[in-house]
C-alpha positions in Angstrom: -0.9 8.7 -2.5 0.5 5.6 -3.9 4.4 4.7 -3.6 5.8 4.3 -7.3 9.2 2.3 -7.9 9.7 2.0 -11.3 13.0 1.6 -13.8 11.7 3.6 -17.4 14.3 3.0 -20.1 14.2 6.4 -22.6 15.4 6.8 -25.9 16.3 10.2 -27.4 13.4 12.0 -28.9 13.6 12.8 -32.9 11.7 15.2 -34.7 8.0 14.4 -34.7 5.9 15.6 -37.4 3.3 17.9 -35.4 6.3 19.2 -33.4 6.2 22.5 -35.2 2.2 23.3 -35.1 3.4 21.8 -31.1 5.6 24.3 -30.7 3.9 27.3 -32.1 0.7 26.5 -29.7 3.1 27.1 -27.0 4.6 30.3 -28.0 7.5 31.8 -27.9 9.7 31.6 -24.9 10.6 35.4 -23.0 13.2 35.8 -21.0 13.1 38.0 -17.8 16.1 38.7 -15.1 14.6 38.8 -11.6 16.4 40.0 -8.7 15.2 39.1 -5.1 16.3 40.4 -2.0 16.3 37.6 0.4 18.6 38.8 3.6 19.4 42.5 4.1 22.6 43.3 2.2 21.9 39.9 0.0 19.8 39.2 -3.5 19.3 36.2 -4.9 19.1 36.5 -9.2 17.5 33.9 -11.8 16.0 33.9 -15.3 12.9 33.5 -15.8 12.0 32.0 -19.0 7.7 31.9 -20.1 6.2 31.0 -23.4 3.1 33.4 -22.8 1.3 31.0 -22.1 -1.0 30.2 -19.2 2.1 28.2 -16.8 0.5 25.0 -15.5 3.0 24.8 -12.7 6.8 26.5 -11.9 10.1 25.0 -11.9 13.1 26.9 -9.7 16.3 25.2 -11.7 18.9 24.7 -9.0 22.7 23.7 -11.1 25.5 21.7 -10.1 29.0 22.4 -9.6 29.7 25.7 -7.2 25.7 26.3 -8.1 27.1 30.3 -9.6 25.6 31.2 -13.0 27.0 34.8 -12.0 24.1 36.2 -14.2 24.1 39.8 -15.5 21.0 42.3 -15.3 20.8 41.4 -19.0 20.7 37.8 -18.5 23.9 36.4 -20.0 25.5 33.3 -18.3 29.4 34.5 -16.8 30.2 30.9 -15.9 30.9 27.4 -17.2 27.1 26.2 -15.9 25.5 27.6 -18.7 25.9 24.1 -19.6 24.7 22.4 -17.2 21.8 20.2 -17.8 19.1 21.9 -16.4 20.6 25.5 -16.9 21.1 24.5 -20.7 17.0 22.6 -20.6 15.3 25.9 -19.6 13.4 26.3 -22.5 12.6 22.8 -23.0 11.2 22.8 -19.8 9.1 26.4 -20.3 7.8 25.1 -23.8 6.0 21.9 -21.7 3.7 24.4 -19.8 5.5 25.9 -16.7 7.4 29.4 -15.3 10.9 28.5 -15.1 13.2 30.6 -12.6 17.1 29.6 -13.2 18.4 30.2 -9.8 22.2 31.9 -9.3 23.5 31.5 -5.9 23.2 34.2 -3.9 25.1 37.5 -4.4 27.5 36.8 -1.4 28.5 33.6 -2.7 28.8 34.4 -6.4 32.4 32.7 -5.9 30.6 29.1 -5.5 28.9 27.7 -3.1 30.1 24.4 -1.3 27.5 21.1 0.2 28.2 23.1 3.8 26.1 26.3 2.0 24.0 24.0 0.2 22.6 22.3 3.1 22.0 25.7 5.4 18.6 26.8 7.6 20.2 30.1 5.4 20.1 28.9 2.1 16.6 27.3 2.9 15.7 30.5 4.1 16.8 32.3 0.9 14.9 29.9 -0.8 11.8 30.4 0.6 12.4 34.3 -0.1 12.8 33.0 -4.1 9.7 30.7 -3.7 7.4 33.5 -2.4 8.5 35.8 -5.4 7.9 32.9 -8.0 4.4 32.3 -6.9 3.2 36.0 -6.7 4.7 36.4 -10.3 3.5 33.1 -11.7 0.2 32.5 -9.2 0.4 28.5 -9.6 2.6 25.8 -7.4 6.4 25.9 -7.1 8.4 22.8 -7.8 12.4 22.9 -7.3 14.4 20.6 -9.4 17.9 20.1 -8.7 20.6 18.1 -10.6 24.5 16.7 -9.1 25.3 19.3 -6.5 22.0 21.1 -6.8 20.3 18.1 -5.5 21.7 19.0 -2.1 20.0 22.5 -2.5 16.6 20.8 -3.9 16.5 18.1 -0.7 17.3 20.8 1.7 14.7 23.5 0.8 12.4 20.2 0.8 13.0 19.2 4.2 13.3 22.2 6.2 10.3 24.1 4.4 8.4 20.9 3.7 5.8 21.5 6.4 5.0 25.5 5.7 3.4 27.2 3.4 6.8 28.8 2.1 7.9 25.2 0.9 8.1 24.0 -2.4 5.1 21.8 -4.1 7.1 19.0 -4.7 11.1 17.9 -5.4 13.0 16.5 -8.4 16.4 15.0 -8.0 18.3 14.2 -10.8 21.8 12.4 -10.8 21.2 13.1 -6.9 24.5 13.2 -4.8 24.4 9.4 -3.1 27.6 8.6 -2.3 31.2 9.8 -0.8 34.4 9.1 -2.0 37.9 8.3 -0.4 39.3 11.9 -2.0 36.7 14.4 -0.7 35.7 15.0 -4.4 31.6 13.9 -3.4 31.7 16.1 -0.4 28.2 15.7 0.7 25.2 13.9 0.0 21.7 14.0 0.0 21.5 12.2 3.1 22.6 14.9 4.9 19.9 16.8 4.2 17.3 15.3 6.8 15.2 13.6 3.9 12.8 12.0 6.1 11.4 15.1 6.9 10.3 15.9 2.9 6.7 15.1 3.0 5.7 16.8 -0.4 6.2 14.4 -4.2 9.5 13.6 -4.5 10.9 12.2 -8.2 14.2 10.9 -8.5 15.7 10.6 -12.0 18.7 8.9 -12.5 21.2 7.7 -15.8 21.9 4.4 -15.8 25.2 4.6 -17.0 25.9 7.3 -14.7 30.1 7.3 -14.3 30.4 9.9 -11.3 31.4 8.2 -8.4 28.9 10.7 -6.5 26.2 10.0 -8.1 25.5 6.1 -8.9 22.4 5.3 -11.3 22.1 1.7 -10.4 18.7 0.8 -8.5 19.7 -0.5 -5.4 21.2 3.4 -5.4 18.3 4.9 -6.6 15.9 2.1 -3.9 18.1 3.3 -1.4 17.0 7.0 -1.6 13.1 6.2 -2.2 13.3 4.2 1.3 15.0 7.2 3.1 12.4 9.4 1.8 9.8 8.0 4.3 8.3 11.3 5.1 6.0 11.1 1.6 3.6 8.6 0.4 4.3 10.4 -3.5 8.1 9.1 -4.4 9.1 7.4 -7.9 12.5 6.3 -9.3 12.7 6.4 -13.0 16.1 5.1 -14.4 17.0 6.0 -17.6 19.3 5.0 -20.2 20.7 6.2 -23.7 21.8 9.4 -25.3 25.2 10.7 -26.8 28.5 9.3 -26.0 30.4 11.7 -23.2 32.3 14.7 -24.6 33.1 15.5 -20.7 34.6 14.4 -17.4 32.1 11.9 -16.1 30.9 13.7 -13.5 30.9 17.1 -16.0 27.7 18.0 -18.0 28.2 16.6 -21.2 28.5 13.2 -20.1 25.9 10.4 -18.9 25.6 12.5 -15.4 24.1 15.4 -17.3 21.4 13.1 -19.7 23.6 14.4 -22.6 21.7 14.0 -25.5 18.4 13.1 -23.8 17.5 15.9 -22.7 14.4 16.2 -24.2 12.9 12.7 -23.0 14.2 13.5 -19.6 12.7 17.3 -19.3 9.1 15.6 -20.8 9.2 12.6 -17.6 9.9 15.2 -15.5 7.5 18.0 -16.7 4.6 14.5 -17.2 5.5 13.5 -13.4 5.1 17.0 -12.0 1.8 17.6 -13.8 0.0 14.3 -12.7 1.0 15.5 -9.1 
């Protein structure tokens, strides 16, 4: 498949006038808790969100920060990432056509999980358990989409289950962990994660404006990541820029780093990229 570099600037999205009639085709979105048991003594828990509808594909939502939704058996949120971009996009991202599975960290590390955990054969392999379930419940492909930390989650499960049938369809990274700081703050990156051996679509979306030191929207940043993804022919960059002005820390949700007030445009790129692959 054809390499894609492109820069896309996106505006926020406003009401359209078929939007309702849109949005009524689609249904109404259901929420379900799902518990999986992934290593004896361990379960992994997400929400999964449908609209009823037919899914064309599924999405496993992998947070930032500690990555520790601490989720209930009836659903509710227990931590601060309810906020988080994808976390708080869930619907968004069920009303354009796909099974969504908001991932929690795993039950032994509902106190957060660090770039070490992230980047694990385990975590992989608790992945995979997560993956397996998602397809037998939804019966189309699996993409995982991670966002600030979770991008170290997303390029891991890509490149140690790339090449087996327990792997993901494809990889989203958004604000995608680039760089390290003098302080530690960054911790780890991407690079770490043996990209070269992802050989399924990868799509990198990045804010141009982006003020975490960990996670740098500028292109030779974002050209920097397509090159070391040299294990797939199906890798894009799309840069974005806009939205709200930051209520947060820069590197916090509500802020440029979390596609505050875009995140509409940015779910429908993502949601457009993943169905034309």
């Amino acid at each position: 498949m054809r390499i894609s570099l492109s820069a896309t600037l996106i505006a926020p999205l406003f009401a359209l006038p078929l939007a309702c009639s849109a949005l009524a085709q689609q249904g109404t979105p259901r929420t379900e808790v799902v518990t999986v048991a992934v290593r004896p003594g361990a379960t992994m828990r997400y929400l999964g969100v449908t609209t009823g509808v037919p899914p064309k594909a599924a999405v496993i939502l992998l947070a930032g920060g500690n990555g520790a939704l601490r989720l209930d058996t009836g659903g509710a949120i227990g931590s601060d990432l309810g906020l988080n971009f994808l976390v708080r996009s869930r619907v968004q991202f069920a009303r354009e056509g796909f099974y969504v599975a908001t991932l929690d960290a795993a039950s032994d590390h509902q106190k957060g999980m660090n770039g070490q955990i992230r980047l694990s054969q385990q975590y992989a392999d608790d992945l995979a358990k997560v993956i397996a379930d998602v397809k037998k419940r939804a019966r189309v492909p699996v993409w995982v989409i991670g966002t600030s930390a979770g991008t170290l989650s997303a390029a891991n499960v890509g490149a140690r289950l790339s090449r087996g049938d327990a792997g993901p369809q494809g990889v989203v990274l958004t604000s995608a962990m680039t760089s390290l700081d003098a302080t530690g703050h960054c911790g780890k990156s991407v690079y770490d994660a043996g990209l070269a051996s992802i050989n399924v679509p990868v799509l990198v979306v990045s804010h141009r404006e982006d003020g975490c030191q960990c996670s740098p929207g500028t292109p030779a940043a974002g050209s920097k990541l397509i090159a070391a993804l040299s294990g797939t022919r199906a890798k894009e960059l799309k840069i974005v820029t806009g939205g709200n002005p930051p209520v947060s820390a820069a590197c916090d949700a509500r802020a440029q780093h979390g596609f505050f007030g875009l995140e509409a445009s940015v779910v429908k790129t993502i949601a457009d990229w993943i169905k034309n692959h």
